[in-house]
Residue, then its C-alpha position, 0 to 999 in steps of 0.5 A: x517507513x512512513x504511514x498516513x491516510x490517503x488525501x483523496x481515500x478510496x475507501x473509508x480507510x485508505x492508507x499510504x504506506x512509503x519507506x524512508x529510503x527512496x525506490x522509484x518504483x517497484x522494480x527498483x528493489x535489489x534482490x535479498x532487500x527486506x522493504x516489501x516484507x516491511x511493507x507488507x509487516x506494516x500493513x498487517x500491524x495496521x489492519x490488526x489495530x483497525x479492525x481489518x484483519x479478519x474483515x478484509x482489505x486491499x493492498x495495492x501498489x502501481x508500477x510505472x505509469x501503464x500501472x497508474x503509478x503517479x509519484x515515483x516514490x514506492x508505497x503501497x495503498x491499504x483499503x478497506x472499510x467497506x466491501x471492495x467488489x469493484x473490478x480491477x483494470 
């Protein structure tokens, strides 16, 4: 897996997180894969080392193209930095 900060940040800290391996999207993970719980590991490493952990963030992924997902390659986003009220959707 690969992390790095988005081009076009949401927020003050916005990071992308994408596995090595390739999934189109989401619903492409075999049932008994550990990728999410390595996505979801890498994230919570992050927000640790950041300063996040106990402040807050957001973790999103898009799913196909009525999910806003743009690259067909699964990652997940990680915001935070600031108070993310703002609606959903």
């Amino acid at each position: 897996m690969i992390a790095f900060k988005d081009i076009n940040p949401a927020a003050p800290t916005h990071i992308l997180f994408v596995p090595k391996k390739h999934y189109a999207t989401l619903n492409d993970i075999a049932e008994g894969d550990t990728i999410m719980s390595d996505l979801v590991a890498a994230v919570q490493k992050t927000a640790k080392k950041l300063g996040l952990h106990d402040r807050g963030y957001r973790v999103v992924t898009n799913v196909n193209r009525e999910g806003g997902q743009v690259v067909f390659h699964l990652h997940v986003h990680m915001l935070g930095g600031r108070s993310l009220d703002d609606k959903m959707g």
